[in-house]
DRENTOR-585816 format. One record per residue (C-alpha): x, y, z. Coordinates in steps of 0.2 Angstrom, whole numbers, plus 5000, padded with zeros to 4 digits. Layout:
BEGIN
XYZ
...
This chain:
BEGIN
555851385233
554151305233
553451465232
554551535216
553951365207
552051365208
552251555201
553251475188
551851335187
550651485183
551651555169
551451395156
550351395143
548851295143
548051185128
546251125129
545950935127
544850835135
543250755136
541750865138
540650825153
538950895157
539051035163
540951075165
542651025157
544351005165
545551045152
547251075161
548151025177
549951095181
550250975196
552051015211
552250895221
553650885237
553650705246
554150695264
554950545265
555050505281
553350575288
552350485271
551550625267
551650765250
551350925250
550750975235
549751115223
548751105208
548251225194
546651175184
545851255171
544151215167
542651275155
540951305160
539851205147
538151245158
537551365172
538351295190
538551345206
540051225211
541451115204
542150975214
543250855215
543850685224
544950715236
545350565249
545750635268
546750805258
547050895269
546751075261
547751225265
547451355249
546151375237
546151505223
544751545210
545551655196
546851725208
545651775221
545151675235
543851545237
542451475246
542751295249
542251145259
542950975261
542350795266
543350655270
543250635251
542850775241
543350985240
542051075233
542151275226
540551355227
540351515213
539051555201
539851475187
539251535170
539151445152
540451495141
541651555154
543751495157
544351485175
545751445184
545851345199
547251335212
547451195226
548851215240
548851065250
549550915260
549050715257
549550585269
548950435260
548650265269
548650175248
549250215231
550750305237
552450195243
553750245254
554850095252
556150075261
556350245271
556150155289
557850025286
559450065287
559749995269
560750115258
560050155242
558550055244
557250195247
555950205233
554150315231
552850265217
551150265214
549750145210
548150225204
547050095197
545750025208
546350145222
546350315212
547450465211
546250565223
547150505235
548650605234
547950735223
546450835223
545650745205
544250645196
543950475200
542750475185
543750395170
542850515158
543550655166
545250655154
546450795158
548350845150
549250835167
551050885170
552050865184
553250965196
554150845208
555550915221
556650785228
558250765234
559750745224
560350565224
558650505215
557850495200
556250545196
555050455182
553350525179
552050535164
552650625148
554150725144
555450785155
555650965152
556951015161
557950965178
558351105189
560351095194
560551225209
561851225220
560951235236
559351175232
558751015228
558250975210
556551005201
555950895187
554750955176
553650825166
552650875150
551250785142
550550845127
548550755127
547450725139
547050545152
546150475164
546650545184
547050355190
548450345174
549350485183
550750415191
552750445197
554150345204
555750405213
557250315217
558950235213
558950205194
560350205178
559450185162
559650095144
558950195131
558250125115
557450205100
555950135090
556150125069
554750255071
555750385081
555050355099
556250355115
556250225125
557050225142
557150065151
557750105170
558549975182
559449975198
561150015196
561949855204
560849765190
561849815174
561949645169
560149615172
559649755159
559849645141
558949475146
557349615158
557149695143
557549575129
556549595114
555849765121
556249845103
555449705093
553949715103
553549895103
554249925082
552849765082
551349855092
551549995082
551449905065
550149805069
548949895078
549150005063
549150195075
550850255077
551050265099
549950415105
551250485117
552850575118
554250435123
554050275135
554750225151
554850055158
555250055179
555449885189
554949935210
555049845223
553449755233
552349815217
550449755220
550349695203
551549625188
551149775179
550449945177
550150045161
550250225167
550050335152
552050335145
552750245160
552550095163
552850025184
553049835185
553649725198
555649685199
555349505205
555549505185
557249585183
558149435179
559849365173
559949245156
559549105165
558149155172
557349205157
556849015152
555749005167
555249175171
555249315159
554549495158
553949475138
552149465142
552049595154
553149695142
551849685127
550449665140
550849845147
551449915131
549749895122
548749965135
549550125128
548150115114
546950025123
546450085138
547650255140
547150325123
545550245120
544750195139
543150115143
541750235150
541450105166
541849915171
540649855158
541549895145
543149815155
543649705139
544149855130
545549855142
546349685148
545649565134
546349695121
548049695130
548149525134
547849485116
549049605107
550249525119
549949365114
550249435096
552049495101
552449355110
552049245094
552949365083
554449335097
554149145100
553349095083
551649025079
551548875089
552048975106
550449075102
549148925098
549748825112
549348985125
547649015116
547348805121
547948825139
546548965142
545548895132
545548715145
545648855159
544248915153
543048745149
543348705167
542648855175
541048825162
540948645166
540748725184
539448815181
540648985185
540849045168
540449245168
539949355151
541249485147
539949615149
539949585168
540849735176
541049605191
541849465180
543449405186
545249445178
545049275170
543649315161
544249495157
546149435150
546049245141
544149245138
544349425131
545849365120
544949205115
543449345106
544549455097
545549305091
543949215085
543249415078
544849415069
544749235062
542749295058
543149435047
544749415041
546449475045
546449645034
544349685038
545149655057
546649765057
545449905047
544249905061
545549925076
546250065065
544350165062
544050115083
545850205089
545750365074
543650375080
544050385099
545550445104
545650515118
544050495122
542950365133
541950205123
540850055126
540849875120
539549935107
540350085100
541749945095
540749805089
539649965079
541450005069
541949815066
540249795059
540349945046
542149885043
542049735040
540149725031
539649555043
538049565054
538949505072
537449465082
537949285083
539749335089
539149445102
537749315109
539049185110
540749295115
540249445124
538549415133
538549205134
539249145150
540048995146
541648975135
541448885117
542548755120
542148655103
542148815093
543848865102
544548685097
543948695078
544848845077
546348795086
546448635074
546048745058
547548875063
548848765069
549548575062
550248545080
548748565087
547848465077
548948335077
548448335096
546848305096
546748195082
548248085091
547248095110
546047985103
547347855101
547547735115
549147825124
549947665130
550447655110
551447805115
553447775120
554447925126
555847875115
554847875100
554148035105
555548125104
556348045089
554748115078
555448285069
553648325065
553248345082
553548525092
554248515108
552548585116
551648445107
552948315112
552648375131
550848375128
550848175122
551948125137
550648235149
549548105143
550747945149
549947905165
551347795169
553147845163
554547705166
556247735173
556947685155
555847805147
556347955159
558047925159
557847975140
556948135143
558548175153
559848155141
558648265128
559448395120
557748515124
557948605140
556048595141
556048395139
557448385153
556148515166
554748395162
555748235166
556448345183
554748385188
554248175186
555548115196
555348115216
556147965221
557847955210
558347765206
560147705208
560147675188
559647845182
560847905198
562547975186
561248015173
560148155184
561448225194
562248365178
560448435180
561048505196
561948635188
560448645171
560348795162
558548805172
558348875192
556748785191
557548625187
559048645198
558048655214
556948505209
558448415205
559448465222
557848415232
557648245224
559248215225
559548275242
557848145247
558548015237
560347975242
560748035260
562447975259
563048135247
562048255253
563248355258
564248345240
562448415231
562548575243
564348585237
563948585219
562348725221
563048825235
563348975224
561548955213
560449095219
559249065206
557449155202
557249345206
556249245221
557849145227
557249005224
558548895224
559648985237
558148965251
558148775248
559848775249
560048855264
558648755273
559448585267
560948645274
560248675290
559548505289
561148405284
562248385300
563948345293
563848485282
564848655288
564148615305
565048775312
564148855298
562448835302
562148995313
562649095296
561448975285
560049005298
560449195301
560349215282
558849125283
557949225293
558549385284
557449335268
556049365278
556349555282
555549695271
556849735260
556449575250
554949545240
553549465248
553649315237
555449295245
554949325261
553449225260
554549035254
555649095269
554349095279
553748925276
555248835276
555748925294
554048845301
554248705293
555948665300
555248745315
556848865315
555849025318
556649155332
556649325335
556849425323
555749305310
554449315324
554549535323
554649525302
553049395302
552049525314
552849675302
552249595286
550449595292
550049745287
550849745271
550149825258
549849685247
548349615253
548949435246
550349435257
549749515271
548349375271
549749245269
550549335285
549049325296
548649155292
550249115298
550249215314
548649155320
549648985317
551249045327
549749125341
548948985344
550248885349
550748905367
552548895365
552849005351
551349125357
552649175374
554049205361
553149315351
552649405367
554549435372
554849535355
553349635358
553949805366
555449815352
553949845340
553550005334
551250045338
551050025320
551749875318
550549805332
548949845323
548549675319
549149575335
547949705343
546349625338
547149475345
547549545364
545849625361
């Protein structure tokens, strides 16, 4: 079967886009790829078609332990070698001519391809998918780590029937044969950058939506979460027709997918037309007050223009990316949330970003090594300011000329700034001095601009000055010409809030008031008691553990009725509230004592690999804590070690070189051992050696 679709591979029709490199150009890639589940590995082939732009005697590309079993130049075999890196075709290669590369091969990638799930016996939990930034597709496919190597790619993927499979562009056709398993067929119509490539397989239903400018949208979910779908994707529309109006290029590609996975490395990933993000953010209604996936949403979305159809030639030019995204996000979200959502986000990086300075860490946005801080909400802060400069409809011209100018194509800082010049008429030397090559953030200029745009914020600063003891919470809250974020602010300001005072806060009407309050009260008095105790069951998971905690500390005497009222709140995507229960369960003697084996068991399950690490990792802590570790916690805590997430792996060390350490715990770890597959061990190796 493999055979009869690589000859159907060659058939297709090729289109010549692409960015023109030195000496030759890679046009087209026809790409099959059959994953092996169980042994982690693909077997894959690859058609390129490439133009000679100068005299060569060899192509090569990236190629990360491939190993290679074909190669074919123009249907006749090749000379090739390999490093652990690269494959390399030697020919007298001659300007002017068109060629056509084949690649048989199998990958065994140790990053930027997952098998989740496939070692459990959890039904329906399997997943594959890709992560190609910072790790690149070379990995898993002979290709080009250079970013300004942009190629049309389409994809061939063979997998069995019970999945689903999303890739980059169109799907063409899905093959439907008896006896076979199914072949999806993915089209994309222009060219991108290799590490933008990306596919994910697994157990999905999807919600399809369909922008005011024609545009498919498929947002997929897991199909126990159905009633997830509406609050995950809320505003999904809104956002997208909003992109599209106000960046002022209609979106570059055919449709656009949106796929949670599970134990993601990031929130978000931009591939070109299908977006990956994490599903700690597939949430319920609830939820959405506290943890919502609107940002990422927008973030992701506009990467689509910048980054996937315009991309930066090198990590100079990194702004062009995250800064770009993060503010056109911040644009949705305002158009969302309103005007004062957006101000007060601008003054919350904006305070980030003064103490950084004040620390002497402040980094230019022209250093390719400058952290995602500076990148994101320092990169925001310079095209809000370049907007505010030259005006909204000079702005919106030049984005417009920058996206029409280089699509498709690879840019620096400069050939941006050179288009908002012409557009726009105004020398921006000062602008670039201060924004782009200065280290430290403005702070005065950012707060002149945040007073000139917004009256809440100005009403901040001007009231700050004030002597806050003049402030009473009650008379905060009465003021209608205050907004909710500014009444927060004022009361952040209180350094000392009296019961009286916070036992109005509760009874607010304003969810957020009544989180703030939560989040102020550790020791509950008797008098605000009957007052606290409804925010047990708040329209906020954030709120309700607070409260259960506080409550739980504060009146041991009805413990057990708090557990009763909150014993079905799960809370966050990360369990929030459920993984306190369950640990103040164990901790409370005259409640369900003959239930405590199944609160600890449950426990203890959190911390397997079929959650996500941030579950895992709170279950964790509160088993050590309580020290209620055993077993099976011990073999999850050795397991997670060598997670592919470096944060949680780190986390995991750390705590076994805790658990090691201690002689006790160090002799039950060495009981688990043998039931322990080698690769698990890797890590407690360095430690026996």
């Amino acid at each position: 079967m493999k055979k009869i679709v690589l000859a159907f591979i060659l058939c297709f029709c090729f289109y010549s886009y692409g960015q023109h490199q030195d000496k030759v150009d890679f046009i087209k890639a026809k790409v099959y790829l059959s994953p092996i589940p169980k042994e982690k590995t693909i077997k894959g082939g690859v058609i390129y078609r490439f133009n000679v732009l100068q005299n060569v005697d060899s192509v090569f590309l990236d190629a990360k332990n491939i190993a290679i079993s074909k190669v074919e130049l123009n249907g006749e075999k090749a000379d090739f070698t390999t490093t652990e890196k690269t494959i390399s075709i030697k020919h007298k290669f001659k300007e002017g001519e068109s060629h056509k590369l084949m690649i048989e091969y199998i990958a065994k990638p140790k990053q930027t391809v997952y098998f989740i799930g496939w070692d459990d016996d959890l039904e329906g939990n399997e997943q594959i998918w890709t992560q190609g930034q910072g790790k690149y597709t070379s990995h898993w496919l002979p290709s080009f780590d250079d970013m300004e190597e942009k190629i049309e790619f389409d994809l061939t993927i063979e997998v069995a029937k019970k999945y689903q499979v999303i890739a980059n562009g169109h799907l063409l056709m899905k093959t439907n044969l008896a006896d076979e398993d199914p072949i999806w067929i993915f089209d994309m119509k222009k060219p991108m950058s290799s590490y933008l490539l990306a596919f994910a397989i697994g157990n999905y239903d999807k919600q399809v939506l369909e922008s005011e400018s024609g545009v498919t949208i498929e947002n997929y979910y897991y199909p126990n979460d159905s009633l997830k779908v509406e609050p995950t994707y809320r505003y999904t529309k809104k956002i997208f027709d909003f992109l599209e109006n106000e960046i002022g290029v209609e979106y570059p590609w055919q449709d656009y997918k949106q796929v949670p996975v599970h134990d993601f490395l990031y929130a978000g990933m931009e591939n070109t037309s299908a977006t990956f993000f994490s599903d700690a953010y597939v949430i319920d209604s609830t939820s959405f007050v506290d943890r919502n996936y609107v940002n990422i949403n927008a973030h992701e979305l506009a990467h689509q223009w910048f980054g996937n159809l315009v991309t930066e030639k090198n990590s100079e030019h990194h702004w062009l990316h995250e800064g770009f995204a993060t503010y056109y996000a911040y644009l949705a979200e305002k158009e969302v949330f309103g005007d004062d959502y957006f101000y007060w986000k601008l003054f919350d990086t904006a305070k980030t970003l003064h103490e950084i300075s004040e620390r002497g860490e402040g980094e230019s946005l022209l250093n390719p090594k400058a952290s995602s801080l500076t990148f994101y909400e320092k990169g925001a802060w310079a095209l809000a300011v370049l907007k505010d400069k030259i005006g909204e409809t000079a702005f919106k011209e030049g984005i417009k000329t920058y996206l029409d100018k280089f699509e498709y194509q690879n840019v620096t800082v400069a050939d941006f700034m050179d288009v908002m010049e012409e557009t726009s008429g105004k020398d921006l030397s000062e602008f670039k001095e201060v924004w782009l090559k200065g280290k430290n953030f403005p702070e005065e200029s950012a707060k002149l601009f945040l007073m000139k745009n917004n009256a809440s914020l100005k009403m901040f600063y001007t009231l700050k000055h004030d002597d806050e003891s003049t402030f009473i919470s009650s008379e905060i809250l009465k003021d209608p010409e205050l907004t909710t974020r500014l009444k927060l602010e004022l009361l952040k300001l209180k350094d000392d809030i009296s019961e009286l005072e916070l036992s109005s806060l509760i009874a607010s009407d304003d969810i957020r008031i009544r989180q703030f309050a939560a989040q102020k009260m550790s020791e509950i008095p008797e008098v605000s008691k009957e007052l606290v105790e409804p925010l047990l069951l708040d329209d906020s998971y954030i709120t309700n553990e607070l409260m259960l905690y506080n409550l739980w500390s504060s009146y041991d005497y009805n413990r057990s009725i708090y557990l009763e009222k909150t014993k079905n709140i799960v809370g966050l995507p990360n369990k929030n509230v459920r993984l306190l229960w369950l640990t103040l369960a164990l901790f409370t003697p005259d409640y369900r004592p003959t239930e405590n084996v199944y609160f600890h068991r449950e426990l203890v399950g959190y911390t397997s690999d079929i959650y996500n690490p941030e579950i895992r990792q709170t279950a964790f802590q509160y088993l050590s804590e309580i020290k209620a570790l055993n077993g099976d916690a011990y073999a999850n805590v050795i397991k997670a070690t060598n997670h592919h997430s470096w944060q949680f792996r780190n986390y995991a060390r750390k705590l076994f070189d805790t658990l090691w350490s201690d002689q006790e715990q160090k002799k039950e770890i060495e009981k688990i051992v043998n039931q322990l597959n080698s690769s698990d061990l890797r890590y407690l190796k360095t430690k026996l050696n």
